[in-house]
PyMOL Python script that loads the backbone (N, CA, C, O; Angstrom):
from pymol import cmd

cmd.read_pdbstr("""\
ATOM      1  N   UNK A   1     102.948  93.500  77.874  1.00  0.00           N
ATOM      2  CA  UNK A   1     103.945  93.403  76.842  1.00  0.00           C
ATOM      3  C   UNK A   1     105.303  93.554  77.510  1.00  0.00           C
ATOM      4  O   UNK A   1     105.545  94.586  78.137  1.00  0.00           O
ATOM      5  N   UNK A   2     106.439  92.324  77.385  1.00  0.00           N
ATOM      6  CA  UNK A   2     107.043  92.222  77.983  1.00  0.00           C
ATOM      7  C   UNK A   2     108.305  93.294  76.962  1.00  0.00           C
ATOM      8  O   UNK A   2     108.089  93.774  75.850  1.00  0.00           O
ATOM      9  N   UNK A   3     109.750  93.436  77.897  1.00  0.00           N
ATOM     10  CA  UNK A   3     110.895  93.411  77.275  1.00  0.00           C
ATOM     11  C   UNK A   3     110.926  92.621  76.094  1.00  0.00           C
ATOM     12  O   UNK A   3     110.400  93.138  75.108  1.00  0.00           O
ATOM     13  N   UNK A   4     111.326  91.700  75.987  1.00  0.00           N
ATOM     14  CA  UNK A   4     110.980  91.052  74.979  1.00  0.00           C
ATOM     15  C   UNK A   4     110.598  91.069  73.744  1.00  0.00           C
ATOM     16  O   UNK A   4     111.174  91.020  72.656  1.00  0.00           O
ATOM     17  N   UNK A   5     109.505  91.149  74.105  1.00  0.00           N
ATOM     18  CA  UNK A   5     108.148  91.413  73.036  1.00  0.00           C
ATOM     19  C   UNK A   5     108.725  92.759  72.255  1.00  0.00           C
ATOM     20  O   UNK A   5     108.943  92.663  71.048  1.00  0.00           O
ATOM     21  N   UNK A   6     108.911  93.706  72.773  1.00  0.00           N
ATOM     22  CA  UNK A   6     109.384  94.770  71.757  1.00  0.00           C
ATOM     23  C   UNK A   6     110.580  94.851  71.300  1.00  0.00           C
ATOM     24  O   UNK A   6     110.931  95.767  70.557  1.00  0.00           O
ATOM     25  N   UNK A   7     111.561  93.644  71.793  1.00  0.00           N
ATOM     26  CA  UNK A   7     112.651  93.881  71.294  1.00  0.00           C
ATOM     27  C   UNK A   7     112.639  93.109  70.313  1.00  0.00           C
ATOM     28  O   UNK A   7     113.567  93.311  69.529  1.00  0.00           O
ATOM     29  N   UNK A   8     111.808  92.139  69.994  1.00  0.00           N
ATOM     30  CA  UNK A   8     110.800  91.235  68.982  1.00  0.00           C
ATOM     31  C   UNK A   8     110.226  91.737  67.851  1.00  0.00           C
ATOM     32  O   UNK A   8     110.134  91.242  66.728  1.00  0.00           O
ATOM     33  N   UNK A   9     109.828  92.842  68.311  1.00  0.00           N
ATOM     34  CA  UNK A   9     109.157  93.481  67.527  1.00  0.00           C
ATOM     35  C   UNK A   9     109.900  94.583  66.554  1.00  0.00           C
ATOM     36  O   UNK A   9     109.625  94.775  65.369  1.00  0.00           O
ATOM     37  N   UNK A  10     110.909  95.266  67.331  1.00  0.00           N
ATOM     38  CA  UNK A  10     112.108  96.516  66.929  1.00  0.00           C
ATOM     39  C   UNK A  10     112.787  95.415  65.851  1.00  0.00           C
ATOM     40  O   UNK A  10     112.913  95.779  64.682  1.00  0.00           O
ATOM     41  N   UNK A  11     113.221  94.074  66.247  1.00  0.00           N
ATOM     42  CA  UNK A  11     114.198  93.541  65.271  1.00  0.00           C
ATOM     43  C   UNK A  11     113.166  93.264  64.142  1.00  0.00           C
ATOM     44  O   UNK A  11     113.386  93.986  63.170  1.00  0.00           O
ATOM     45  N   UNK A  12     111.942  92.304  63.960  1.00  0.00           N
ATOM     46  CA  UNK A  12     111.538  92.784  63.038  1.00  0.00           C
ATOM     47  C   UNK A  12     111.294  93.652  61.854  1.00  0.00           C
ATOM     48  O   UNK A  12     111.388  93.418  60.649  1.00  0.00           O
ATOM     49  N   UNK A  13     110.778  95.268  62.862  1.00  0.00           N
ATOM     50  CA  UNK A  13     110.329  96.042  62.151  1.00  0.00           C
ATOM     51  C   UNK A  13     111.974  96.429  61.389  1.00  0.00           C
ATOM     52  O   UNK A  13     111.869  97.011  60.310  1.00  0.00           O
ATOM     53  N   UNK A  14     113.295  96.177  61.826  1.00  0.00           N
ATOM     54  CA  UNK A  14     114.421  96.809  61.567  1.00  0.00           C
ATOM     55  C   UNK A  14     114.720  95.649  59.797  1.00  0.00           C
ATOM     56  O   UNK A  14     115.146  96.058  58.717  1.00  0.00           O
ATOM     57  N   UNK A  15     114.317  94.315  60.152  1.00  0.00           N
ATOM     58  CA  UNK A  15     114.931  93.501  59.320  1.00  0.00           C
ATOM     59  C   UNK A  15     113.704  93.889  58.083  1.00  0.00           C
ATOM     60  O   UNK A  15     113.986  93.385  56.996  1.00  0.00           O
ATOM     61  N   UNK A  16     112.750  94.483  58.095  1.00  0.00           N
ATOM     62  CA  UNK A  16     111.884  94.835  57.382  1.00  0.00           C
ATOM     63  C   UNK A  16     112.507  96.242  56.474  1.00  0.00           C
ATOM     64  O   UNK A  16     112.650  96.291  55.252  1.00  0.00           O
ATOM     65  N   UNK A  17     112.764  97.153  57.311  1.00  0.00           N
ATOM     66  CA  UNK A  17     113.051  98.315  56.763  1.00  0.00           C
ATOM     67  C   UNK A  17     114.269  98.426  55.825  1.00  0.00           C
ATOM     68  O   UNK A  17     114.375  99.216  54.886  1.00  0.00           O
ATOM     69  N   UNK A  18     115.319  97.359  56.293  1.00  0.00           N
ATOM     70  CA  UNK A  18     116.337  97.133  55.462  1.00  0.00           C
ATOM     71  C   UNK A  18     116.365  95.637  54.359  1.00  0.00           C
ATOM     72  O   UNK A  18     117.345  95.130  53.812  1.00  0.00           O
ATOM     73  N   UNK A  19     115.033  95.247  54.310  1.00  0.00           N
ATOM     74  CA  UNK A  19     114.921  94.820  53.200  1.00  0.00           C
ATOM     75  C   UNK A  19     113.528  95.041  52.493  1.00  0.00           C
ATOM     76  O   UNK A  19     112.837  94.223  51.887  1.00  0.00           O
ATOM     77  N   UNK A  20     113.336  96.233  52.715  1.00  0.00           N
ATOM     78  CA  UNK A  20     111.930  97.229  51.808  1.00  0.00           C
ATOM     79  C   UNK A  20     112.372  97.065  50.875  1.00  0.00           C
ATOM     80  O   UNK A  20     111.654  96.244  50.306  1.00  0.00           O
ATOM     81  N   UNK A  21     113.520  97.445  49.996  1.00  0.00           N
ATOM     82  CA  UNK A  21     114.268  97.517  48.478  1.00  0.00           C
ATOM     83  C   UNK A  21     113.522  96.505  47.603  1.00  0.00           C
ATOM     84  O   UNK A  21     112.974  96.670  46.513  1.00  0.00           O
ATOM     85  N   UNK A  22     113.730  94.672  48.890  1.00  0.00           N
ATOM     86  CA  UNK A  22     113.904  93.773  48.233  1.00  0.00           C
ATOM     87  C   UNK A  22     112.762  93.133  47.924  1.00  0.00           C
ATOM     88  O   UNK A  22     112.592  92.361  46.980  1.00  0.00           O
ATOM     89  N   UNK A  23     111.817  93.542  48.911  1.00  0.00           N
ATOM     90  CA  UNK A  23     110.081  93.666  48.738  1.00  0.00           C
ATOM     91  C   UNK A  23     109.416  93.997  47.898  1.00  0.00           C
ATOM     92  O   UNK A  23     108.540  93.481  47.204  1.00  0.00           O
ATOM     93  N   UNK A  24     110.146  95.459  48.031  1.00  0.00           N
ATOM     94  CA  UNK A  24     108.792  96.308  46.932  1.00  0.00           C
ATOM     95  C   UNK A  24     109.431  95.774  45.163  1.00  0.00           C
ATOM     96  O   UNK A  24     108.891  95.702  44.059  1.00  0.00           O
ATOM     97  N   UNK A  25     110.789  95.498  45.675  1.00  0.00           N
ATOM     98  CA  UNK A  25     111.648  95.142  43.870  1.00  0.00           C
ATOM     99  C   UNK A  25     110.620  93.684  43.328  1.00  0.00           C
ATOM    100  O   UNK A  25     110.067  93.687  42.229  1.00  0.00           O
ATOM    101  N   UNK A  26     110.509  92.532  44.292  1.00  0.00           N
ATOM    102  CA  UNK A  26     109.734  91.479  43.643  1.00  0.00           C
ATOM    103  C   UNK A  26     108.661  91.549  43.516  1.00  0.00           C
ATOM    104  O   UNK A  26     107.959  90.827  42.808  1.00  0.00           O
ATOM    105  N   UNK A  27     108.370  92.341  44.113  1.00  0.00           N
ATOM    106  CA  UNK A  27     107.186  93.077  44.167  1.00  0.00           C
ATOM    107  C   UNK A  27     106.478  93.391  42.508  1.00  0.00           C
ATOM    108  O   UNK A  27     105.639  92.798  41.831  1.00  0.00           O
ATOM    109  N   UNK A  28     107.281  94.593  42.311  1.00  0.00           N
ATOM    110  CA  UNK A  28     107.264  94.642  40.951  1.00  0.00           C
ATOM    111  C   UNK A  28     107.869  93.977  39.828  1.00  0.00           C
ATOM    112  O   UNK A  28     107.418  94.317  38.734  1.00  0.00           O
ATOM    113  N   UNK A  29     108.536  93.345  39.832  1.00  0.00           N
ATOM    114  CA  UNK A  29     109.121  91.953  39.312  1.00  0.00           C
ATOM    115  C   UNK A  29     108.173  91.356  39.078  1.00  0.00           C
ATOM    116  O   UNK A  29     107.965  91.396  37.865  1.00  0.00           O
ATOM    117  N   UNK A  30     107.316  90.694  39.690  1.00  0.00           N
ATOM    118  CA  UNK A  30     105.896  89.810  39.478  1.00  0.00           C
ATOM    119  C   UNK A  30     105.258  90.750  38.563  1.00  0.00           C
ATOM    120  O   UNK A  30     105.039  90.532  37.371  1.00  0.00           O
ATOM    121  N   UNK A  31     104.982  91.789  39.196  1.00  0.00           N
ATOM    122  CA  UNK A  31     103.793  92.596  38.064  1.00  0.00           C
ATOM    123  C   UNK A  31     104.107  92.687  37.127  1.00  0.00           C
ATOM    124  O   UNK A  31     103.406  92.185  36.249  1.00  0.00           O
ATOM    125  N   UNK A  32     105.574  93.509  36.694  1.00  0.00           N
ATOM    126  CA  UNK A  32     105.742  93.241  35.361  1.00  0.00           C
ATOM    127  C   UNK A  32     105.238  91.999  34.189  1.00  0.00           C
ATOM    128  O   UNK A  32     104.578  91.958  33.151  1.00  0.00           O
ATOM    129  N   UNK A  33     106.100  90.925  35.189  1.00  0.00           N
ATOM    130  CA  UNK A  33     106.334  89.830  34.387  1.00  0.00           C
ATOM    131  C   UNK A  33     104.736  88.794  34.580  1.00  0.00           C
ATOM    132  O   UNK A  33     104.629  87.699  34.027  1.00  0.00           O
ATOM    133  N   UNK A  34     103.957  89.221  35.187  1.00  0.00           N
ATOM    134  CA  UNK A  34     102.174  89.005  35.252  1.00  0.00           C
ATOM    135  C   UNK A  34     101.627  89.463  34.096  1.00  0.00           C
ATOM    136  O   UNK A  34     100.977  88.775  33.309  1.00  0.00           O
ATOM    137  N   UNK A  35     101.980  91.058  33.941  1.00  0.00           N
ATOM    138  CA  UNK A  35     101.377  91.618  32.408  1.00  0.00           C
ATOM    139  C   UNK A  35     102.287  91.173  31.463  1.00  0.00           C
ATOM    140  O   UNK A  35     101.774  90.356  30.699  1.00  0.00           O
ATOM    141  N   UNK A  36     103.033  91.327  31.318  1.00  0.00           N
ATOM    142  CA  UNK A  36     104.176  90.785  30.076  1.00  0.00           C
ATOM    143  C   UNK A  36     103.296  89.095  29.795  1.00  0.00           C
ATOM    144  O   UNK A  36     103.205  88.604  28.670  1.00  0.00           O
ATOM    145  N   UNK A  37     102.868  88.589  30.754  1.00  0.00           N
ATOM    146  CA  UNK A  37     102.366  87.105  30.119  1.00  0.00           C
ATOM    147  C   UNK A  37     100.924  87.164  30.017  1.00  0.00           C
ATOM    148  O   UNK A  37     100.276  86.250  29.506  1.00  0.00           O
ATOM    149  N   UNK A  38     100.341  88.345  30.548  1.00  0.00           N
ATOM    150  CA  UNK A  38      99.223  88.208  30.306  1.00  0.00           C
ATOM    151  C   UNK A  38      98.664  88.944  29.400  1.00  0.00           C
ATOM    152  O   UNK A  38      97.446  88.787  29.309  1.00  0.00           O
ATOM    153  N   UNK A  39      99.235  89.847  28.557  1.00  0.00           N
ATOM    154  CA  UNK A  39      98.893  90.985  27.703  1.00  0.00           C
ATOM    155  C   UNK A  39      99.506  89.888  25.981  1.00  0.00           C
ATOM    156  O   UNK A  39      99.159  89.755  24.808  1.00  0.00           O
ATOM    157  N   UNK A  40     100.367  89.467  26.755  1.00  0.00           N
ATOM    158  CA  UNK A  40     100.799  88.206  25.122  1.00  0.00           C
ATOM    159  C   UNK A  40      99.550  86.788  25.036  1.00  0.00           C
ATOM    160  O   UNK A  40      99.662  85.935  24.155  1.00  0.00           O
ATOM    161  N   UNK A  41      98.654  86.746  25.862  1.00  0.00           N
ATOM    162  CA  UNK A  41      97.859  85.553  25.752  1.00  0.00           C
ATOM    163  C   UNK A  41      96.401  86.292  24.603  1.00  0.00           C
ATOM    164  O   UNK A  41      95.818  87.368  24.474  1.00  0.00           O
ATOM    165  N   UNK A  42      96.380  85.400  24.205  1.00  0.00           N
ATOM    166  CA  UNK A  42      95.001  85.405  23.332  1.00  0.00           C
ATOM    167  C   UNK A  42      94.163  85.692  23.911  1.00  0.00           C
ATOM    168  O   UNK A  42      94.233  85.066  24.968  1.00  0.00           O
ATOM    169  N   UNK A  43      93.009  86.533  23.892  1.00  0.00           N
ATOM    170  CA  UNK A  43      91.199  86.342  24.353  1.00  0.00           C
ATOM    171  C   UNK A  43      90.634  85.338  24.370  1.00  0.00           C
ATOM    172  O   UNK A  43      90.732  84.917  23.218  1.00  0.00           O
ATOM    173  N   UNK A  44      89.996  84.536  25.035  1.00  0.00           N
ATOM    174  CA  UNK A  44      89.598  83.455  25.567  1.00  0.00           C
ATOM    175  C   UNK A  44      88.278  83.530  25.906  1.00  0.00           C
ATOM    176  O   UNK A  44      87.692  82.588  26.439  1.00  0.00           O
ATOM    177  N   UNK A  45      87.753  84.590  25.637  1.00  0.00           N
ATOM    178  CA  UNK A  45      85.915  84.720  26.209  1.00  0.00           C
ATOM    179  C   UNK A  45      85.281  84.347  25.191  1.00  0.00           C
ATOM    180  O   UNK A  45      86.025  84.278  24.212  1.00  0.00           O
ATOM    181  N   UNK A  46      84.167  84.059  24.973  1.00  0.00           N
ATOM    182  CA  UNK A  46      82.996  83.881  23.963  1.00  0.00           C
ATOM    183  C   UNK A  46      81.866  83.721  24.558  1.00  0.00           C
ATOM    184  O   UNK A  46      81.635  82.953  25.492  1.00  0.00           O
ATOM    185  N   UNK A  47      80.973  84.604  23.909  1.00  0.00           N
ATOM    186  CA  UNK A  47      79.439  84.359  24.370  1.00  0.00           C
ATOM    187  C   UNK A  47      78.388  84.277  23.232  1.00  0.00           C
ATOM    188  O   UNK A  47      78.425  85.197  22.415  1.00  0.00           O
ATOM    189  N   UNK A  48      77.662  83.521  23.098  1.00  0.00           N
ATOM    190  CA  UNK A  48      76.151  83.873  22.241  1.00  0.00           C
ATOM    191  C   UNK A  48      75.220  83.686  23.091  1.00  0.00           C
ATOM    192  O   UNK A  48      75.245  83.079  24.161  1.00  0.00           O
ATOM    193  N   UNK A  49      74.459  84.189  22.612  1.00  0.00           N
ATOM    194  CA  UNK A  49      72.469  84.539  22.926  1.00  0.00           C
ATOM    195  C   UNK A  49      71.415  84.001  22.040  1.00  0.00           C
ATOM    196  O   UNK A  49      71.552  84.297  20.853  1.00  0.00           O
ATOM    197  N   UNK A  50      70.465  83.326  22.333  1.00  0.00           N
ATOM    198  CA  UNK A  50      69.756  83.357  21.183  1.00  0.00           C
ATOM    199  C   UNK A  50      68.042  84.103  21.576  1.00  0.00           C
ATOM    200  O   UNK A  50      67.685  83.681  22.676  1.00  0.00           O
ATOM    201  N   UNK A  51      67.375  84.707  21.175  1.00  0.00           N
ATOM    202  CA  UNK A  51      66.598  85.019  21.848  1.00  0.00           C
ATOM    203  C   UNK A  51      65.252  84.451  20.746  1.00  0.00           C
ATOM    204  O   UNK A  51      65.245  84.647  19.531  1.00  0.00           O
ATOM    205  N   UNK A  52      64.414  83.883  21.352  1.00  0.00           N
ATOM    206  CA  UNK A  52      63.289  83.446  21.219  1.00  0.00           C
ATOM    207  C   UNK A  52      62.100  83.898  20.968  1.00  0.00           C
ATOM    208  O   UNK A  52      61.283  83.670  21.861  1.00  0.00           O
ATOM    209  N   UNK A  53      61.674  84.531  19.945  1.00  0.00           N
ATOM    210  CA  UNK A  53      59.650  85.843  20.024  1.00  0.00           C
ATOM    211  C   UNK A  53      59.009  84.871  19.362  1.00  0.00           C
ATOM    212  O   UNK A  53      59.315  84.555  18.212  1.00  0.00           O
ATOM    213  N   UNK A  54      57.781  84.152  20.238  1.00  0.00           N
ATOM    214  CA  UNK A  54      57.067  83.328  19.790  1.00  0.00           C
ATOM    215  C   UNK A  54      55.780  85.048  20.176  1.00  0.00           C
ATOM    216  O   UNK A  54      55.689  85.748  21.184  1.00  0.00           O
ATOM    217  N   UNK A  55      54.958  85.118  18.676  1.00  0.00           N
ATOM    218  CA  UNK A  55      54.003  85.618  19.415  1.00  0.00           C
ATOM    219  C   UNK A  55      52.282  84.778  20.217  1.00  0.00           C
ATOM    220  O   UNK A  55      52.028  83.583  20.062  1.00  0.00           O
ATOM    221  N   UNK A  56      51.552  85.551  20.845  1.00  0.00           N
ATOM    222  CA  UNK A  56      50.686  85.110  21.437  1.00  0.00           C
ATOM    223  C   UNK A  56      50.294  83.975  21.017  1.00  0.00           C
ATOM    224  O   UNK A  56      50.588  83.810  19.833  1.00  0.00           O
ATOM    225  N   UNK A  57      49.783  83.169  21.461  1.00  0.00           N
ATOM    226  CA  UNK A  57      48.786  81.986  20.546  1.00  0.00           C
ATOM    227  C   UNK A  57      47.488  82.269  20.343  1.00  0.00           C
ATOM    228  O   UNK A  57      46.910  81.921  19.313  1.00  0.00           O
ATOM    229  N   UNK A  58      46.832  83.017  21.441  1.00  0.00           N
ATOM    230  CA  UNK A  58      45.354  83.741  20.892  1.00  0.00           C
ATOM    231  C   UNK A  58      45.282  84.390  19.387  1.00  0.00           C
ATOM    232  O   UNK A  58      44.246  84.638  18.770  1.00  0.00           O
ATOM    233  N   UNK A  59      46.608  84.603  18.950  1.00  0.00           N
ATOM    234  CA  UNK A  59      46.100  85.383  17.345  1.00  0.00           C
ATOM    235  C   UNK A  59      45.521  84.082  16.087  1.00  0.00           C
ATOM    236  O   UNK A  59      46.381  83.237  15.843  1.00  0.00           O
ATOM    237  N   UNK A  60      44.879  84.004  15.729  1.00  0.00           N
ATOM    238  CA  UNK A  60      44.587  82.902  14.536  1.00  0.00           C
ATOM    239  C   UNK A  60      45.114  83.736  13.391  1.00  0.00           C
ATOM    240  O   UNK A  60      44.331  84.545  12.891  1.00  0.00           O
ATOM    241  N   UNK A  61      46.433  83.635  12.877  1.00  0.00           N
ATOM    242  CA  UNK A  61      47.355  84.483  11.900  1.00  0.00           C
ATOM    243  C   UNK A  61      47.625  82.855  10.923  1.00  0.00           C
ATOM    244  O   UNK A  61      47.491  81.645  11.103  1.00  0.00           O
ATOM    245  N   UNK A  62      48.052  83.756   9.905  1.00  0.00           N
ATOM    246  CA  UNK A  62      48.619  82.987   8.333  1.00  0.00           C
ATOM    247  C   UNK A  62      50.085  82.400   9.474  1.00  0.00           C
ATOM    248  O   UNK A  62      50.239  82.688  10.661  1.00  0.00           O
ATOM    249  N   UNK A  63      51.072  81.436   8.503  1.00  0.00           N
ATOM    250  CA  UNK A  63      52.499  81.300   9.367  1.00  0.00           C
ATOM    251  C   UNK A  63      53.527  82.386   8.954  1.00  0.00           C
ATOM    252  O   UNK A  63      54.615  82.577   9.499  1.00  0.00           O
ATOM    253  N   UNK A  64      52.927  83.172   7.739  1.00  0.00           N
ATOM    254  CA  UNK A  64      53.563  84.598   7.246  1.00  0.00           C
ATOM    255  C   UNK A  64      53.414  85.473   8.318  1.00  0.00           C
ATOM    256  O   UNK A  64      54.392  85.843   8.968  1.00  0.00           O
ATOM    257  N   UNK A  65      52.374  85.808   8.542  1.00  0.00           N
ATOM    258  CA  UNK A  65      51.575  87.106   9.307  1.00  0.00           C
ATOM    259  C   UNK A  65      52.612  86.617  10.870  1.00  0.00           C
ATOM    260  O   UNK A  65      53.241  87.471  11.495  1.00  0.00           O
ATOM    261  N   UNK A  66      52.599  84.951  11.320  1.00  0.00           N
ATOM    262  CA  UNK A  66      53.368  84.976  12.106  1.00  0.00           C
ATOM    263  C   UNK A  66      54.584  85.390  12.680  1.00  0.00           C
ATOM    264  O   UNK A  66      54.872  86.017  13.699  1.00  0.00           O
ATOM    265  N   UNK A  67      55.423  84.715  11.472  1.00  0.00           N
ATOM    266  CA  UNK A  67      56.787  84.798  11.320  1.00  0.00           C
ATOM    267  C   UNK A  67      57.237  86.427  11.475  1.00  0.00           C
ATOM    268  O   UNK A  67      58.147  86.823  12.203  1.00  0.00           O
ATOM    269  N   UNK A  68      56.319  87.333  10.554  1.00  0.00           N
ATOM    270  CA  UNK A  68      56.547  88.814  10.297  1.00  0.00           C
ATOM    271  C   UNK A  68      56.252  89.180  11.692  1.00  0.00           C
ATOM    272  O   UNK A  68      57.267  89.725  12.124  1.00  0.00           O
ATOM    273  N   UNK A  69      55.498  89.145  12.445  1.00  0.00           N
ATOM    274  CA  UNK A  69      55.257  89.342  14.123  1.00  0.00           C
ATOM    275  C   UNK A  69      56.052  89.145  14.821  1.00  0.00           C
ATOM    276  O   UNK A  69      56.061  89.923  15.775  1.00  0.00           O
ATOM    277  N   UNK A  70      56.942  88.274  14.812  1.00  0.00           N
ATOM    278  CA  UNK A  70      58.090  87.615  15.694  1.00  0.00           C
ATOM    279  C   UNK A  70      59.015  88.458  15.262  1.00  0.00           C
ATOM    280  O   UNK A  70      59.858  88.863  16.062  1.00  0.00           O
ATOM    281  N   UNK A  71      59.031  88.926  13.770  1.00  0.00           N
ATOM    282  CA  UNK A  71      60.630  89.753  13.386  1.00  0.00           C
ATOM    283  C   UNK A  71      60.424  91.109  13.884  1.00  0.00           C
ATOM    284  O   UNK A  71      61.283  91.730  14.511  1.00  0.00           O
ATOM    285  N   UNK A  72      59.331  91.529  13.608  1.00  0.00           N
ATOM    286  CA  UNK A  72      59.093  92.883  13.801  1.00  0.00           C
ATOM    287  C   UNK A  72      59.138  92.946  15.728  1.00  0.00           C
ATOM    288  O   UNK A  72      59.374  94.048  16.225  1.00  0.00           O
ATOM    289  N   UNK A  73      58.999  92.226  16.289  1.00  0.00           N
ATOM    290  CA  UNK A  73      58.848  91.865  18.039  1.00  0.00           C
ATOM    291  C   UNK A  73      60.466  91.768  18.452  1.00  0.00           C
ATOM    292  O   UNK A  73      60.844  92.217  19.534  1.00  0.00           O
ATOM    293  N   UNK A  74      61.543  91.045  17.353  1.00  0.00           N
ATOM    294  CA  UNK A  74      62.766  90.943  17.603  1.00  0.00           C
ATOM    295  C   UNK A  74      63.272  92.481  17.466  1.00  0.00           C
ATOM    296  O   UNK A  74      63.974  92.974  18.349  1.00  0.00           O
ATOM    297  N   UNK A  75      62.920  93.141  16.427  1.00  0.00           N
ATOM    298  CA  UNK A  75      63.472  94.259  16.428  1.00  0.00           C
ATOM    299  C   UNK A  75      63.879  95.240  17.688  1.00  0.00           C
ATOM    300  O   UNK A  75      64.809  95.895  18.158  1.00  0.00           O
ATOM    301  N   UNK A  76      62.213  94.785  17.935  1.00  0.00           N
ATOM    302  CA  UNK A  76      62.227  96.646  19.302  1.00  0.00           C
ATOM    303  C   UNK A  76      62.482  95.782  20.585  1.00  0.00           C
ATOM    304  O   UNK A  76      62.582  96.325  21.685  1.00  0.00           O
TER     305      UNK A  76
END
""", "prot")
cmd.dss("prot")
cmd.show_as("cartoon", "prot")
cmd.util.cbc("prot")
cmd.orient("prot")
């Protein structure tokens, strides 16, 4: 690491330190103005499910006795 290189590095780290203010300010500038547009937008998710209880086919049941099997199977 030459001369150079750290004097490369010192001006950097210097042009950094004296514009931290202006960093961390847009910094938060964005965030604000990120939630401010994102807290005013509508909900946009939606989901459905449908879930399906066919019971066994081995039972030889009425289509009552069925149907009541499938609800009572949806329940639990």
């Amino acid at each position: 690491m030459g001369k150079e290189d750290t004097l490369e590095l010192r001006w950097f780290l210097a042009v950094l330190r004296r514009r931290a203010w202006l960093i961390v300010g847009c910094t938060l500038l964005a965030t604000v103005i990120a939630f401010a547009v994102t807290s005013r937008m509508p909900p946009t998710y939606e989901a459905t499910t449908t879930l399906l209880v066919i019971p066994a086919e081995q039972m030889r049941t009425t289509e009552y006795n069925t149907l009541m099997a499938g609800e009572l199977l949806a329940v639990t």
